[in-house]
Backbone bond lengths (Angstrom), bond angles and torsions (degrees), N, CA, C in turn:
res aa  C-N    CA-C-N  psi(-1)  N-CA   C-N-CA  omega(-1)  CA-C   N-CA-C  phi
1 X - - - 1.445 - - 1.525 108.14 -
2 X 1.136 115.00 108.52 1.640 122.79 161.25 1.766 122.47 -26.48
3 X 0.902 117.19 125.99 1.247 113.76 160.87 1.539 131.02 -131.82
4 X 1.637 114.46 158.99 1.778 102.81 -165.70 1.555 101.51 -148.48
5 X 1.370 114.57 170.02 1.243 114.02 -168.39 1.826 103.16 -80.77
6 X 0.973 130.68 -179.28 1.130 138.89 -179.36 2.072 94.69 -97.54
7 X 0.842 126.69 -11.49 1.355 129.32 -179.29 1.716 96.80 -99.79
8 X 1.508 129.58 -28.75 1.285 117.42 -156.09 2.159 77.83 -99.34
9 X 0.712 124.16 -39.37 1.472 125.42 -171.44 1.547 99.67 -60.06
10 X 1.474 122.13 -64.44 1.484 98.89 174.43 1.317 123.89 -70.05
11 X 1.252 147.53 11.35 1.079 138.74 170.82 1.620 117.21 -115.45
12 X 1.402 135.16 5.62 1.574 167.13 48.25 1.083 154.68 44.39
13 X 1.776 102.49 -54.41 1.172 148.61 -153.94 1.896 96.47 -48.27
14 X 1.436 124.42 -44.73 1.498 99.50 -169.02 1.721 105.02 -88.37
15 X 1.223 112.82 -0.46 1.489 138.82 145.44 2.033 126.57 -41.70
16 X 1.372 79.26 -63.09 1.604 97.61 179.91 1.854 86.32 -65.16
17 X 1.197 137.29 -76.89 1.272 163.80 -160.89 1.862 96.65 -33.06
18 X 1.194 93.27 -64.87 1.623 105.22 175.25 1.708 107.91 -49.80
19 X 1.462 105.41 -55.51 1.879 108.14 -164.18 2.018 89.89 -71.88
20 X 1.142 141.71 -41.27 1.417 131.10 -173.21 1.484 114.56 -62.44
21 X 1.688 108.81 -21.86 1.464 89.09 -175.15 1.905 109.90 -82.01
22 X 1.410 96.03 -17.78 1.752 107.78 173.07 1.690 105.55 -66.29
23 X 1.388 113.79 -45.72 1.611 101.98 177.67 1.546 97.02 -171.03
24 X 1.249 138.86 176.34 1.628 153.41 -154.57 1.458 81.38 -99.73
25 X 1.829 97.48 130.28 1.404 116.49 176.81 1.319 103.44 -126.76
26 X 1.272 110.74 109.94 1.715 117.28 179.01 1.303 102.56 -51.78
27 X 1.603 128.55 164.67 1.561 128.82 177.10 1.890 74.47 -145.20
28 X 1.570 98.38 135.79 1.327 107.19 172.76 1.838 119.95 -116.78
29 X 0.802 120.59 -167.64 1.765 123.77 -178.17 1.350 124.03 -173.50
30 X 1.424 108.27 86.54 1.538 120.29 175.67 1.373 89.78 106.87
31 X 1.201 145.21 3.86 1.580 149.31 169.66 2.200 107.46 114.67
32 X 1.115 67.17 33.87 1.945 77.09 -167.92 1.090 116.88 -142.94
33 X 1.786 109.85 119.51 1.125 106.17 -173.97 1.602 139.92 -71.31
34 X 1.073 139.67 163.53 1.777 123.72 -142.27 1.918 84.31 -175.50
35 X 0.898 116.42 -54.19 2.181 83.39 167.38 1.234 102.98 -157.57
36 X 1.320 100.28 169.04 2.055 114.00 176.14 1.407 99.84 -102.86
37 X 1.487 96.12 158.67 1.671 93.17 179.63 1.643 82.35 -122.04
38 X 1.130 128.23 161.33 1.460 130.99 -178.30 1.459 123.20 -162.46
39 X 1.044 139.64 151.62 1.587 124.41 -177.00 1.193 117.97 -62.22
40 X 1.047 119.64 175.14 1.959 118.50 -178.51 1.336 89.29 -96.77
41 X 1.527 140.83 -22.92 1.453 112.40 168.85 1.579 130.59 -62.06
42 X 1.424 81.26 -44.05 1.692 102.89 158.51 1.668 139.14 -34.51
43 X 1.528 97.86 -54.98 1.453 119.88 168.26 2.067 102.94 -69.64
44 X 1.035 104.99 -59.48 1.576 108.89 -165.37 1.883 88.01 -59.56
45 X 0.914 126.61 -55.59 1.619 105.05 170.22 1.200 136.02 -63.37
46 X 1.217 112.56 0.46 1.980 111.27 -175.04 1.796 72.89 -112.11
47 X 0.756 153.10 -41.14 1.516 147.78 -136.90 1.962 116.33 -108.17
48 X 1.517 81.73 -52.80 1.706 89.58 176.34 1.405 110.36 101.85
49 X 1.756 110.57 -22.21 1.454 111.56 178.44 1.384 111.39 -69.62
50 X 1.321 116.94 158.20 1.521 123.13 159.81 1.578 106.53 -94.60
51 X 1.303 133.38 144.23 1.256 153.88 148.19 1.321 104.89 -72.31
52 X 1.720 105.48 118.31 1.936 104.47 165.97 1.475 92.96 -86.12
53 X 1.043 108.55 -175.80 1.674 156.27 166.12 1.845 95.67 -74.96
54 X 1.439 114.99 110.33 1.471 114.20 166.50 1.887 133.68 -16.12
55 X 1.589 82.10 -31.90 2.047 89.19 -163.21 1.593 110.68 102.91
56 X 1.314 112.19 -36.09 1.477 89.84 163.73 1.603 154.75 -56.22
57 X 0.904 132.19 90.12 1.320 122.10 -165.33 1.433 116.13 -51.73
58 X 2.097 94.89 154.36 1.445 94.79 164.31 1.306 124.16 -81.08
59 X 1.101 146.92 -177.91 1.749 158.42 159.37 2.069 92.58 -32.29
60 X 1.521 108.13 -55.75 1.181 95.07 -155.59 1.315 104.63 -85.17
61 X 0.966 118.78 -13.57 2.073 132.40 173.01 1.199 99.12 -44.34
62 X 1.444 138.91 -38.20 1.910 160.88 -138.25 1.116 105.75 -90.39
């Protein structure tokens, strides 16, 4: 499992976004790890929950 600083993830971030949907990338802080980022397919299978869609619409939803 990959891991990154909490400074390299926000500055990264659609970076970090890309490498989590391939597999859970620890993000650490001060050399310690503190959360996974992981795909939502990922989560909805370890979990069982479904993830909605925010509510925002698209342009063509309008």
């Amino acid at each position: 499992m990959k891991a990154v600083s909490a400074r390299e993830a926000k500055h990264h971030f659609g970076q970090l976004i890309d490498e989590a949907r391939a597999e859970p990338v620890v993000v650490e802080k001060h050399g310690r790890p503190v959360v996974v980022v992981l795909a939502v397919e990922e989560y909805q299978r370890l979990t069982g929950r479904t993830i909605e869609p925010s509510g925002k619409k698209r342009e063509d939803e309008r």
